[in-house]
C-alpha positions, 0 to 999 in steps of 0.5 A: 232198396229205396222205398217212398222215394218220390213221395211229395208230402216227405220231399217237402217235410224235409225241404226245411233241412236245405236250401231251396232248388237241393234235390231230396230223395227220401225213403228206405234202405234195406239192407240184406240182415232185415234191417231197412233204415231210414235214408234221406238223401239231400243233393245240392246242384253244386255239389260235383267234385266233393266227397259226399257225406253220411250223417249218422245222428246219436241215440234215438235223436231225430233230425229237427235237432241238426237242422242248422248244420244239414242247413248249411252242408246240404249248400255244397255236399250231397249228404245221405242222413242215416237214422240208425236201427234203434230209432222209432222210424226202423224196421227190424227183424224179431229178436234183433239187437240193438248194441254197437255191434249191430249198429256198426253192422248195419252202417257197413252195410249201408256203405257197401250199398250207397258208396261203391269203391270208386265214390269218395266220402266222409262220415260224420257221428254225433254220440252213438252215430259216432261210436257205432261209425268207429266201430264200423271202420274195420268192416269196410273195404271202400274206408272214408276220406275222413271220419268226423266224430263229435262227442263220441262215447268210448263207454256208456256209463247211464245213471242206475235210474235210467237202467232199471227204467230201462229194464223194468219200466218201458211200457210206463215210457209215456207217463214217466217222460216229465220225470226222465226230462225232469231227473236229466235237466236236474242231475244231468245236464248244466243247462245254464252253460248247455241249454242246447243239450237239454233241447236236443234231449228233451225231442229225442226222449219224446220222439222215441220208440220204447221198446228200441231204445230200452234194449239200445240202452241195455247192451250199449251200456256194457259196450267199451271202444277201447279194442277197435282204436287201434284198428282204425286206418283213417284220418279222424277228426275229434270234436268235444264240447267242454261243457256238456256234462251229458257225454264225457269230454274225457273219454273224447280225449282218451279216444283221440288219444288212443288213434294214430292219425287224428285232431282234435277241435274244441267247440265248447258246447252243443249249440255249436257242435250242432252249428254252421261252426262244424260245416265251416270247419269240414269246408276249411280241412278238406284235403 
């Protein structure tokens, strides 16, 4: 199941996401559909007593973008950081999807496999790693405590350019990078009031895989969460960001709306989404 586990060179990339004595066990899991993922695990030494915590990043985002919120989780929780099957650093079988779907097929799988029934646990999505984990709820038999979703998509409406890029333009990718940046920081993104958004987007483009995140883009684009909120059994916690315009504030609101049990906090814009803010929030609400 667990690949380069005791790797040195990995251990000590990934020491610069926790305080130092944390254990780290990096590598991958394999899941019985082909898919092996990413899995970093982070295990501070006081951690006993709490519910560990999976953190599922957004679309092709890589983990220099959360490194001050695992900074300070990673103090109190044992973390187990989950790239999902359209990033770069996946193995999938040929002619696999890439939509929501088996997205949050994947995520029950690795739940099944890192959080037996008796172990408690909470999950926490950024963007798609959170929409793909509400999906995923209805799968599971061992549900989280919690489930903490910031920025969550109910539809993913892309702007027509970055659909036919997607469909006709991949293995232009590399040449077109500046212009994707460029038409996102101009069109997309108020970098004035979210400078954050634009950074975190700005190293997931270049860190992307093409030929993942174009199918990615093309089925989650025709996706809507709207038949899975009300199937969704668990305390849930909404975070949005008022002024990123990247992901629509209004859609967080109609999916906090639409669940039975379930809080909404405010925190205005990506750099305290991304921020000590959340884990002092997570620390503050434990039940």
């Amino acid at each position: 199941m667990i690949k380069d586990r005791h790797n040195p060179a990995l251990i000590n990339k990934y020491s610069a996401y926790c305080p130092e004595g944390t254990t780290i066990i990096p590598g991958m899991i394999t899941l019985r559909n082909g898919v092996s993922l990413l899995w970093i695990r982070f295990m501070p030494s006081g951690a006993e007593g709490l519910p560990e915590i999976l953190f599922l990043p957004g679309l092709a985002s890589i983990i220099e973008n959360f490194k001050e919120i695992l900074k300070v989780l990673t103090r109190r929780f044992t973390v187990h950081y989950v790239e999902t099957r359209e990033k770069k650093s996946s193995v999938v079988p040929r002619g696999a999807g890439f939509g929501v779907g088996e997205i949050a097929s994947d995520l029950s799988l690795v739940i099944k496999n890192i959080f037996p029934c008796d172990k408690r646990y909470m999950i926490l999505g950024y963007s798609l790693g959170a929409t793909s984990s509400a999906e995923a709820i209805p799968l599971l038999n061992n549900k989280p405590l919690k489930l903490i979703l910031i920025e969550p998509n109910s539809r993913f409406n892309f702007p027509p350019v970055i659909l036919f890029l997607a469909r006709y333009f991949v293995f232009m990718y590399h040449p077109l990078r500046p212009f994707i940046k460029w038409y996102m920081k101009k069109y997309h993104i108020n970098i004035e009031e979210d400078y954050e958004m634009y950074l975190i987007n700005s190293r997931a483009i270049d860190a992307a895989s093409p030929s993942k995140v174009a199918v990615a883009v093309r089925a989650i684009s025709e996706y809507d969460i709207s038949s899975v909120l009300p199937k969704i059994d668990v305390p849930v916690v909404i975070i949005g960001a008022s002024k990123d315009i990247f992901h629509s504030h209004d859609q967080a609101k109609q999916i906090f709306s639409a669940i039975r049990d379930c809080t909404f906090v405010e925190m205005e814009n990506n750099k305290r989404t991304h921020s000590q803010e959340v884990a002092d929030w997570i620390m503050s609400n434990l039940e």
